[in-house]
C-alpha positions as CSV (number, residue, x, y, z in Angstrom):
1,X,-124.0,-185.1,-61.5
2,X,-120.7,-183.7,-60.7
3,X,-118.0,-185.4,-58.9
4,X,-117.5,-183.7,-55.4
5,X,-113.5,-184.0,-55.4
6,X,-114.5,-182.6,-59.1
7,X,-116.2,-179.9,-57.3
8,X,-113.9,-179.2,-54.4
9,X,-110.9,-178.9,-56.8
10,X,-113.4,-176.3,-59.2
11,X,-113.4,-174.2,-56.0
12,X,-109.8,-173.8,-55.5
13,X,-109.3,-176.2,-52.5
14,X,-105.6,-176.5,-51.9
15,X,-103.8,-179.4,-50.1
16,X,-106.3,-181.9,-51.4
17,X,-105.4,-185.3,-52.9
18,X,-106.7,-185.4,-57.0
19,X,-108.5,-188.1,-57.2
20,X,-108.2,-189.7,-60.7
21,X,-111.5,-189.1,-62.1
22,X,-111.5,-185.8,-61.4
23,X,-108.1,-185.6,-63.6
24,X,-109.7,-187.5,-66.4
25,X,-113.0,-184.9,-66.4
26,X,-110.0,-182.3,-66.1
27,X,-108.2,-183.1,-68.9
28,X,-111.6,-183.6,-71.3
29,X,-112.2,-180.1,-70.6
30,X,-109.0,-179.1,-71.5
31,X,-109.5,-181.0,-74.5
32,X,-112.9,-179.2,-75.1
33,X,-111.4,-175.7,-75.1
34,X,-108.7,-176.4,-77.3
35,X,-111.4,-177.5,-80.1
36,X,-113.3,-174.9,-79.0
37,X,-116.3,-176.7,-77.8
38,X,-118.3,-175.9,-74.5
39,X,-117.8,-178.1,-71.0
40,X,-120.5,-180.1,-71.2
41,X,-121.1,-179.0,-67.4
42,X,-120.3,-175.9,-67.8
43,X,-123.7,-174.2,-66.6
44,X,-123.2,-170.7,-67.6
45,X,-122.1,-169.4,-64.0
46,X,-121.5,-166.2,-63.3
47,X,-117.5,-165.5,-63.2
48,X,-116.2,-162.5,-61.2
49,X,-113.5,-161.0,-62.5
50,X,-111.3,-158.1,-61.5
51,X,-108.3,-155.4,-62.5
52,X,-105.5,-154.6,-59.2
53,X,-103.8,-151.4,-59.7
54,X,-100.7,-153.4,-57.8
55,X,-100.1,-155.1,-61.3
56,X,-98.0,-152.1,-62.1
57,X,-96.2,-152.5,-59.3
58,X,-95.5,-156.3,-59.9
59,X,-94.5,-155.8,-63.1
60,X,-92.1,-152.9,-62.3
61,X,-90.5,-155.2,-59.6
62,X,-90.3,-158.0,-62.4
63,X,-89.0,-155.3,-65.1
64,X,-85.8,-154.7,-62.3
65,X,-85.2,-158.3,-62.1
66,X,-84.6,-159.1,-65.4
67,X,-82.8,-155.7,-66.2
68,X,-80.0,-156.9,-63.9
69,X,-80.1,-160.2,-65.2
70,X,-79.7,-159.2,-68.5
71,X,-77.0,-156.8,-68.2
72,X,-74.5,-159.8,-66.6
73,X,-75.5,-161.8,-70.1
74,X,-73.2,-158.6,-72.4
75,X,-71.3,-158.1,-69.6
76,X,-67.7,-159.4,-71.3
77,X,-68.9,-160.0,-75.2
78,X,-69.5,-156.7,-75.9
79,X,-66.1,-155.9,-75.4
80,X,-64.5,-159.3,-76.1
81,X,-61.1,-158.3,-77.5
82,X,-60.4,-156.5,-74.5
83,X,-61.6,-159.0,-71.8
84,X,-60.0,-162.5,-73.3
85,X,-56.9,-160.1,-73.4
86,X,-57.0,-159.8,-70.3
87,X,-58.0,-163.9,-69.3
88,X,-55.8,-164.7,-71.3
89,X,-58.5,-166.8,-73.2
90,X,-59.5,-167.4,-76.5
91,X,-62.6,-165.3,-78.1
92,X,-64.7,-168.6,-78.2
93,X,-64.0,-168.8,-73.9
94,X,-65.3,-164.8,-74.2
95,X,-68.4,-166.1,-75.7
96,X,-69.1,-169.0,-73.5
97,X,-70.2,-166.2,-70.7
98,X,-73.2,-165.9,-73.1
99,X,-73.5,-169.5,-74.0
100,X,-73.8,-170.6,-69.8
101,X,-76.9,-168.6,-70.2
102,X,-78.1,-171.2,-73.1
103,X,-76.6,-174.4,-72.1
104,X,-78.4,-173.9,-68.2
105,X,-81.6,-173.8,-70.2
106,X,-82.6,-177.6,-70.3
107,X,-81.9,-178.3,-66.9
108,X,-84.2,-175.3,-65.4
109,X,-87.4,-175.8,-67.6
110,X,-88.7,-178.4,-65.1
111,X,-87.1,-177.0,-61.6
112,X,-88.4,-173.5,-62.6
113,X,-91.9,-175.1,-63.8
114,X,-92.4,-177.0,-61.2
115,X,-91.7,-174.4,-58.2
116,X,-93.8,-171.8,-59.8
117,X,-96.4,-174.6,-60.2
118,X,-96.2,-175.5,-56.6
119,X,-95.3,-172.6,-55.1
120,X,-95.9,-169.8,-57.4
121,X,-94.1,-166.7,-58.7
122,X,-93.4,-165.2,-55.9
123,X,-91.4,-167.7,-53.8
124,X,-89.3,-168.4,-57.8
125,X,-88.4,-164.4,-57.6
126,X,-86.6,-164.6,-54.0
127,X,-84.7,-167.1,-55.2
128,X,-83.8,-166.2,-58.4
129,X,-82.9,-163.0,-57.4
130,X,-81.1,-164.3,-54.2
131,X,-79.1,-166.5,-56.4
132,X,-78.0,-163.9,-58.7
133,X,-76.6,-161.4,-56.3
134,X,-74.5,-164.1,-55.1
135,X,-73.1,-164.6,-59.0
136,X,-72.6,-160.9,-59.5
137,X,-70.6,-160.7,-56.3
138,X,-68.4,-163.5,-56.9
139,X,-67.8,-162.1,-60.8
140,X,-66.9,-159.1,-58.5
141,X,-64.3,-160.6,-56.4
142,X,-63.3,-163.0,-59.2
143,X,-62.6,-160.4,-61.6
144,X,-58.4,-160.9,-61.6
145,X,-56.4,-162.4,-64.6
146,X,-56.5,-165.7,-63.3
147,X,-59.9,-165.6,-62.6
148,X,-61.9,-166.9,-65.7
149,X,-63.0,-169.6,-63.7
150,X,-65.1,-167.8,-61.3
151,X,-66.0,-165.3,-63.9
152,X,-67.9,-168.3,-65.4
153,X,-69.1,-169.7,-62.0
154,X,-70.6,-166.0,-61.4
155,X,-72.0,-166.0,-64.6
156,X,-73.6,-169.5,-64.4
157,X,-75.5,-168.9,-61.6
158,X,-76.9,-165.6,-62.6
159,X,-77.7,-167.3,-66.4
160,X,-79.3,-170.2,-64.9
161,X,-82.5,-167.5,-64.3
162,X,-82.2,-166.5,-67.9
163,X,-85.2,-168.7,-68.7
164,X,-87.6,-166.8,-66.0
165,X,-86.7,-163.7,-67.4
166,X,-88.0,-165.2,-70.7
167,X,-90.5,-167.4,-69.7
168,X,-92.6,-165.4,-66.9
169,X,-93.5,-162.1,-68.6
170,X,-96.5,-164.2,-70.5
171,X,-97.3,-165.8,-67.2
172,X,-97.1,-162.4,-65.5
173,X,-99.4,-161.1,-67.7
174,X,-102.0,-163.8,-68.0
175,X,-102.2,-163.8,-64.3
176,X,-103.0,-160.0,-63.6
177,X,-103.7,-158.1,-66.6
178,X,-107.0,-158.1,-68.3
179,X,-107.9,-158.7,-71.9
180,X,-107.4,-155.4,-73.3
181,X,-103.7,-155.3,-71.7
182,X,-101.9,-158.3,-72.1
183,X,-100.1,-158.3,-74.8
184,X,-98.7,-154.5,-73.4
185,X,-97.7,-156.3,-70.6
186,X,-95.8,-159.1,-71.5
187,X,-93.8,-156.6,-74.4
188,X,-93.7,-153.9,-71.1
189,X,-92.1,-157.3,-68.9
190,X,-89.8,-157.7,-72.1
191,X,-88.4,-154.5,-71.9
192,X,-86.5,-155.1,-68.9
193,X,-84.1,-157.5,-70.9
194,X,-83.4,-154.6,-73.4
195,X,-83.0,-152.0,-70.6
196,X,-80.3,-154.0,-69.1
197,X,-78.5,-155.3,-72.5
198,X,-78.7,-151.5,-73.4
199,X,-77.5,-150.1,-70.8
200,X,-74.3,-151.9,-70.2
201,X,-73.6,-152.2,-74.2
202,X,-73.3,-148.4,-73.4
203,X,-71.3,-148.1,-70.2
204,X,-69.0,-151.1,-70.9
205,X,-66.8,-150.2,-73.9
206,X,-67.0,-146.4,-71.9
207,X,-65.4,-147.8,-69.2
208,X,-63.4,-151.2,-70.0
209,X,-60.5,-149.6,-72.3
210,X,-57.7,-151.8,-74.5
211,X,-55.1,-150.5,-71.9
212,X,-51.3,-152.5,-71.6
213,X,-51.5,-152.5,-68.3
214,X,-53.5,-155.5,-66.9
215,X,-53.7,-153.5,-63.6
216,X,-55.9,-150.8,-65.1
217,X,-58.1,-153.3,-67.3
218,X,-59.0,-155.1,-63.8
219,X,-59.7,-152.3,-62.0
220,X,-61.8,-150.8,-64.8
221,X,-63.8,-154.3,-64.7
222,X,-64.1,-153.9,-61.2
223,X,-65.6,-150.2,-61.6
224,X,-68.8,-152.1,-63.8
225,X,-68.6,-154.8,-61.6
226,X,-69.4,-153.2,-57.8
227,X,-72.4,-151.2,-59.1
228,X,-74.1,-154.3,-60.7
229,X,-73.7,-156.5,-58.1
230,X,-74.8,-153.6,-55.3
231,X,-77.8,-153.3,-58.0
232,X,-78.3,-157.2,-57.6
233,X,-78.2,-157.1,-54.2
234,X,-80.9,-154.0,-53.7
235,X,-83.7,-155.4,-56.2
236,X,-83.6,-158.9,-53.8
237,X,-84.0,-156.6,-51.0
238,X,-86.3,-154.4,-52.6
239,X,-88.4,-157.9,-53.4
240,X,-88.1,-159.3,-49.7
241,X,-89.4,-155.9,-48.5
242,X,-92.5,-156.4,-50.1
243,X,-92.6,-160.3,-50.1
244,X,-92.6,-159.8,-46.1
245,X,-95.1,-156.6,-45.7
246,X,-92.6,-154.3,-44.6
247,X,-95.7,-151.8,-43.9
248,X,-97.2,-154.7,-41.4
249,X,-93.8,-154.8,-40.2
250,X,-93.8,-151.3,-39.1
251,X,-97.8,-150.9,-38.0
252,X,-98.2,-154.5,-36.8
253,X,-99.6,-152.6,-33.8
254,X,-102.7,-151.3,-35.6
255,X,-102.4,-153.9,-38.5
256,X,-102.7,-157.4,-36.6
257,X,-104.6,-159.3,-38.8
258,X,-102.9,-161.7,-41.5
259,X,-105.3,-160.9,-44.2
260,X,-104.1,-157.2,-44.1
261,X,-100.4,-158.9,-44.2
262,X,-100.9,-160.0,-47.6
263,X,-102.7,-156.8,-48.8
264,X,-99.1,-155.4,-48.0
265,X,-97.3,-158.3,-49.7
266,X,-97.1,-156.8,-53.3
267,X,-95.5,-159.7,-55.3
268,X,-98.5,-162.3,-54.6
269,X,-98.7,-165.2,-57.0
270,X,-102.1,-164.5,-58.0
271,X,-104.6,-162.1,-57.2
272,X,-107.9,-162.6,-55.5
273,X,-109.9,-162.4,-58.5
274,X,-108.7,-163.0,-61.8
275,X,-108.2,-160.8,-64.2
276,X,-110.1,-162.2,-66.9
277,X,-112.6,-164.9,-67.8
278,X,-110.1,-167.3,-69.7
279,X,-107.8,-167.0,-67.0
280,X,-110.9,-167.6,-64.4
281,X,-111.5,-170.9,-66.5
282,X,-107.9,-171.9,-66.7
283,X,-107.8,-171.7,-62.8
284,X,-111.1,-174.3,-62.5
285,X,-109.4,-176.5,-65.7
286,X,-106.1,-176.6,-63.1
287,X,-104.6,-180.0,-62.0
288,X,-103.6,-179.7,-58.9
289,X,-100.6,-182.1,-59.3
290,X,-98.4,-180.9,-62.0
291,X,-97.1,-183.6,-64.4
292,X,-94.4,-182.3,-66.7
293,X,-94.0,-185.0,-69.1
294,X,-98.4,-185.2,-69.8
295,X,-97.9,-181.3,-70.5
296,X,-95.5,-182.1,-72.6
297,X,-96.7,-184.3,-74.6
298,X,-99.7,-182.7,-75.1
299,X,-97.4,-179.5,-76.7
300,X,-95.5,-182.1,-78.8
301,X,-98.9,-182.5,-80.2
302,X,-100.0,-179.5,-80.9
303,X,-98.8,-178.9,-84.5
304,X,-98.8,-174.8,-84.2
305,X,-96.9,-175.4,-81.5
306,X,-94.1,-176.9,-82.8
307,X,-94.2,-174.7,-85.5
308,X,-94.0,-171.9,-83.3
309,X,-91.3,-173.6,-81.7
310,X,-88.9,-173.8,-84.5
311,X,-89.9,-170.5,-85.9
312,X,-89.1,-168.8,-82.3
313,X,-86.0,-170.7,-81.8
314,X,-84.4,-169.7,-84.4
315,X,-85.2,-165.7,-84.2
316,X,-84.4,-166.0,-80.2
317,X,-81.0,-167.8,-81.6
318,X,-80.4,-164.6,-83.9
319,X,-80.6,-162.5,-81.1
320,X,-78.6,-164.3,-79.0
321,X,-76.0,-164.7,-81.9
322,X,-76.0,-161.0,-82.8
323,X,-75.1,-159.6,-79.4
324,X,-72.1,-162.5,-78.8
325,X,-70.7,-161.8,-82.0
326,X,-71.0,-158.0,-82.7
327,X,-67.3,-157.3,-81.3
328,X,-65.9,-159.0,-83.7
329,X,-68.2,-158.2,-86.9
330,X,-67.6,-154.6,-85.8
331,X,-63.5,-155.0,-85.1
332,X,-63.1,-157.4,-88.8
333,X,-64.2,-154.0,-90.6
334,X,-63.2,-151.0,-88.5
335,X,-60.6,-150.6,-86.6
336,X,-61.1,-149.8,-83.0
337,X,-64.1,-149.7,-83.2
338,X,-65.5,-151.6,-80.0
339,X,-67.7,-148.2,-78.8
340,X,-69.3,-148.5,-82.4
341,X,-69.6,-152.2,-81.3
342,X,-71.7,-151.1,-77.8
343,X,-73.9,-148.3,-79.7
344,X,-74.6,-151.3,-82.1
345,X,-75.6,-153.7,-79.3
346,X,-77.9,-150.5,-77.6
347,X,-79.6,-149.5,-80.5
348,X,-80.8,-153.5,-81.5
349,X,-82.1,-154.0,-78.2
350,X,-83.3,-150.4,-77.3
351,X,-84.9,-150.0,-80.7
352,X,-86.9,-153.4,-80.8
353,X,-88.2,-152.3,-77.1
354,X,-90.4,-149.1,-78.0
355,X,-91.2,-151.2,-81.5
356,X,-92.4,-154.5,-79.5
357,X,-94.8,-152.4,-77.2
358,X,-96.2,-150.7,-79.9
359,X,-96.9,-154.4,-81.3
360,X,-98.2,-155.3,-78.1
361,X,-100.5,-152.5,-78.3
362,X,-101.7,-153.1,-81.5
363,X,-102.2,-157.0,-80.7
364,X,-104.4,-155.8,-78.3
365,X,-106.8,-154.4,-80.4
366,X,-106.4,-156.1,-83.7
367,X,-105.2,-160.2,-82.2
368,X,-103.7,-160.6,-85.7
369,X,-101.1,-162.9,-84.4
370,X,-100.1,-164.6,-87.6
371,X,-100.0,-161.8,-89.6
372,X,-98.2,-159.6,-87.3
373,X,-95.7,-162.8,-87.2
374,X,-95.2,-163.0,-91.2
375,X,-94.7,-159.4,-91.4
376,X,-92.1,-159.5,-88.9
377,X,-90.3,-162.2,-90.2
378,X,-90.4,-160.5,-93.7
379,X,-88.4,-157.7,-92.1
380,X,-86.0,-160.0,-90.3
381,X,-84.7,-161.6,-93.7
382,X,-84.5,-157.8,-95.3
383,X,-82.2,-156.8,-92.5
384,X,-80.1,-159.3,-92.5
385,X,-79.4,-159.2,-96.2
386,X,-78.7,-155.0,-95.3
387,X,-76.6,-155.9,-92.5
388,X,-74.7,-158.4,-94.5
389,X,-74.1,-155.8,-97.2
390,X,-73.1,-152.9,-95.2
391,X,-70.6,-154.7,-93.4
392,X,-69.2,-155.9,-96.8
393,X,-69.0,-152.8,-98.1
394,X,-68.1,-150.8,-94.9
395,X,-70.5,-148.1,-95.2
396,X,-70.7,-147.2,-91.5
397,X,-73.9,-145.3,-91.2
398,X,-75.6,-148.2,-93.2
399,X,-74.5,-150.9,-90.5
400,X,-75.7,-148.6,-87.6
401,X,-79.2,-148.0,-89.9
402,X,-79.5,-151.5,-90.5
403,X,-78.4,-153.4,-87.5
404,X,-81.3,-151.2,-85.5
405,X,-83.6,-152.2,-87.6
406,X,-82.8,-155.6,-87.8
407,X,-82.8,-155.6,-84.0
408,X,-86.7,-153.7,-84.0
409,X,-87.6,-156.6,-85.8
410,X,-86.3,-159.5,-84.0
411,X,-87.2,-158.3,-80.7
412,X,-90.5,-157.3,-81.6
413,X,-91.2,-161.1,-82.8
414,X,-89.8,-162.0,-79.6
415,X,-92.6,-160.6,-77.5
416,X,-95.1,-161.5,-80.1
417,X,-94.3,-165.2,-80.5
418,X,-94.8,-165.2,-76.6
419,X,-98.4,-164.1,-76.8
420,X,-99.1,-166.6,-79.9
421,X,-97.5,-169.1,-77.4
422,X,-100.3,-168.3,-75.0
423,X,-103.0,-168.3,-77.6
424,X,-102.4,-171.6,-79.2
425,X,-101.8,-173.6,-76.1
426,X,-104.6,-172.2,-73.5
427,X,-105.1,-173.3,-70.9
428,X,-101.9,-174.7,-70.3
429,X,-99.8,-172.8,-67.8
430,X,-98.3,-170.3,-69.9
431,X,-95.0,-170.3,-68.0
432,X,-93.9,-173.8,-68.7
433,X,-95.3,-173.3,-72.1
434,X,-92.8,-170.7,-72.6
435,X,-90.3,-172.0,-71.1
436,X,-90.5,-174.9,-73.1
437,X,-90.6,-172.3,-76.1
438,X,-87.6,-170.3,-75.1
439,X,-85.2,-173.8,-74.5
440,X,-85.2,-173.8,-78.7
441,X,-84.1,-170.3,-78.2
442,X,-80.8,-171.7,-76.5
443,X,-80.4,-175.0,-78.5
444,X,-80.3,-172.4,-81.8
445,X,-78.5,-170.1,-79.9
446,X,-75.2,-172.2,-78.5
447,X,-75.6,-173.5,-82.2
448,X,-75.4,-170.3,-84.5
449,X,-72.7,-168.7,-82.5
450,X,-70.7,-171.9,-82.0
451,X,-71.1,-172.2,-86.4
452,X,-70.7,-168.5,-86.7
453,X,-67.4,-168.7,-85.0
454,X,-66.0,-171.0,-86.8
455,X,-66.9,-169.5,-90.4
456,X,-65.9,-166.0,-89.2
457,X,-62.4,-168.0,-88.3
458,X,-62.1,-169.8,-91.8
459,X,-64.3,-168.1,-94.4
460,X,-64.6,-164.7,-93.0
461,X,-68.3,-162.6,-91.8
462,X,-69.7,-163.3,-95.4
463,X,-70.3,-166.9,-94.7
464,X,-71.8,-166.4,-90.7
465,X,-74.5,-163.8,-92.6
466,X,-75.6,-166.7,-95.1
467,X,-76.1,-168.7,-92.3
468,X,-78.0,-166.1,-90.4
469,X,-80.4,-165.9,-93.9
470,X,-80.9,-169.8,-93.9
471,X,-81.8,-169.8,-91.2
472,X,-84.0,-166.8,-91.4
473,X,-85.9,-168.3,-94.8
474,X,-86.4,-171.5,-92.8
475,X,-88.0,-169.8,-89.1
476,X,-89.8,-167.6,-92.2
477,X,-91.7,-171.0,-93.7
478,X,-93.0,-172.7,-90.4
479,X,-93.9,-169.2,-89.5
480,X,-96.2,-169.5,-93.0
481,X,-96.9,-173.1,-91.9
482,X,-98.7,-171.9,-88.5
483,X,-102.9,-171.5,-88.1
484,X,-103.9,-168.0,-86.8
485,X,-105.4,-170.2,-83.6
486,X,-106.8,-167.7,-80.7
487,X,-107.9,-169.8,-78.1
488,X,-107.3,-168.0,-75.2
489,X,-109.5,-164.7,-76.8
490,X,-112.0,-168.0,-77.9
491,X,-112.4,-168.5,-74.3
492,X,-112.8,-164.5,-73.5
493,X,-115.5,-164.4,-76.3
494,X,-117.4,-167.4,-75.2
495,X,-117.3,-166.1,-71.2
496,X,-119.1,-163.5,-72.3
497,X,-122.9,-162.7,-71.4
């Protein structure tokens, strides 16, 4: 016989002490579909399942989020000559706007876990997006020559949400799209990071100049400043609008009853009926109290995992390193050249978008994770060898060719390692699984472009690319290393009648 807490937490009853037992069976379940065995009370049930048009609307709220939070991260690097100029700081200070994006990391994993846990998405996205209004506004007012120090307060608190921008796409997805779209939607949630690194590695070497005059540099700053933060400020609006059901608001009249309130409330943390069947059995697998250090012990377990981890890490740190430092790559071989430094920046993030969807796409229909990972891989130690070369030998059309290319590599491994993520750790909640994947990405981050700086300083660019190709071959071999491991499609397949 079943346990009746057992049953009453199967049934989604909220509010309820777990009793242990019912953990226990819990946690041998979990343990069951990660061998891929069957429940041994599982009975075959009928599990209703179902697709909400408003996921397009969610994930277009999401996609605005991270746009804005994403733009704030190139905000200064991409034209770092010009804006520790005008600090009055050194080029490593420049960098640190990126790195506060990093080094919040570890501290958020279990704050942002946890609330989504407890709370869900929705109640995480007011905040996040409350909080980073506030930073782009006081980057606005800071922005003075003696005002690094808010400058990095500004940027602290919007980069402390940098790990929801990576980390909720997967979750986003799992929760409301169905099998057939999933991985399009978490490369689709991934495109809002590139649309906002694109767009201001555009628009900022346009419109912050190398000027004399600190006057003009300031109020240039300002000019990118006031439409990012009004930006900021209108996406958290646009997300309280619909957290409250501003269309209740207006009929309330004629729409009194609080079901039809949260038919209005389009950011909702899950939907009525799930999307699919593995995310149907996830749900009835879900502890109600959410222990942080069981779940992560059970990941530290999970050999792919780690794999994955290292593998991801250090591509994410690429990335990271490549947009930080590409002012001064650019500026060591061409002269003036920080608008050649911006295009770079758009077309490795732009570039890597359209790619990664078409990935998604093709995951969808193929779920070839591992060797969709290996082949990206492959390309990312090819371009970086071209990249390294072309610099060298200052052949200008060659480091444009090959920088996007790398970039369409890198960024399309990003969005795939975040569906392999989901895949080899179901049913674990795939946002703290990927949040716990994307804190390498910062450890490997603050790492290559603190090394990087230092050899470009001493040795020249020539030394920074080796280290980029070490550690390249090395993310290449635990990507090798990794089992093609699909239990989340496992559970799909075995849901079916």
């Amino acid at each position: 016989m079943k346990n009746p807490s057992g049953a009453n937490e199967l049934n989604g009853h909220e509010g309820e002490d777990v009793e242990s037992s019912t953990l226990i069976d819990d946690h041998r379940k979990i343990e069951l579909v990660q061998k891929n065995e069957k429940s041994p009370d599982d009975d075959g049930e009928l599990v209703r399942t179902k697709i909400y048009r408003r996921r397009w609307a969610i994930l277009f709220l999401f996609t605005l989020f991270t746009a804005g939070n994403k733009a704030q991260w190139v905000q200064y690097t991409v034209v770092l000559n010009v804006v520790s100029e005008f600090f009055q700081v050194s080029s490593l200070a420049i960098k640190s706007t990126t790195m506060v994006y990093s080094l919040a990391a570890p501290f958020l994993v279990y704050p942002i876990s946890y609330v989504e846990h407890r709370w869900g998405m929705r109640s995480v996205m007011i905040l996040a997006s409350s909080v980073q209004a506030l930073g782009a506004w006081i980057k606005y007012f800071g922005t003075r020559p003696a005002g690094y120090g808010w400058t990095i307060l500004g940027q602290s608190l919007v980069g402390f949400w940098q790990m929801l921008t990576l980390s909720m796409p997967a979750s986003l997805a799992a929760h409301w799209f169905g099998p057939s779209q999933i991985n399009t939607a978490t490369a689709i949630a991934f495109g809002g990071l590139v649309v906002g690194v694109s767009t201001f590695s555009l628009l900022t070497p346009m419109i912050v100049r190398v000027n004399e005059d600190q006057g003009v540099v300031e109020a240039q700053m300002k000019s990118l400043g006031l439409p990012l933060a009004a930006y900021c400020t209108l996406v958290m609006i646009l997300i309280l609008v619909c957290e409250f059901g501003f269309f209740f608001v207006l009929f309330h009249e004629i729409l009194p009853s609080d079901g039809i309130v949260r038919e209005f409330q389009v950011f909702q943390n899950e939907p009525k009926l799930p999307p699919s069947k593995s995310r149907a059995l996830q749900l009835r697998l879900k502890a109600k109290r959410f222990d942080f250090w069981k779940s992560f012990a059970r990941l530290l377990r999970n050999r792919n995992y780690v794999l994955l981890w290292i593998s991801h890490g250090i591509n994410g740190g690429l990335i990271i390193t490549s947009h930080a430092s590409v002012n001064v790559l650019v500026l060591a071989h061409f002269k003036n050249g920080e608008r050649d430094a911006g295009r770079l920046s758009l077309l490795f993030s732009s570039c890597g978008f359209f790619l990664a969807i078409i990935m998604g796409k093709v995951l969808d229909k193929t779920k070839k994770f591992k060797a969709m990972m290996i082949f990206l891989y492959t390309g990312n130690i090819f371009s970086i060898i071209a990249v390294g070369l072309s610099f060298h030998f200052e052949i200008k059309w060659a480091m444009y060719l090959s920088f996007t290319v790398m970039g369409i590599f890198m960024h399309s491994y990003q969005t795939t390692s975040f569906d392999t993520c989901a895949e080899i750790t179901y049913p674990e909640p795939e946002i703290f699984c990927v949040s716990m994947l994307n804190l390498m990405n910062q450890v490997f981050g603050v790492f290559t472009i603190t090394c990087s700086d230092k050899l470009i300083v001493r040795y020249g660019d020539a030394a920074a690319y080796c280290l980029f190709l070490g550690l390249a071959l090395l993310g290449f071999a635990t990507t090798l290393l990794t089992a093609d491991e699909r239990r989340r499609q496992n559970a799909n397949d075995r849901s079916k009648p």
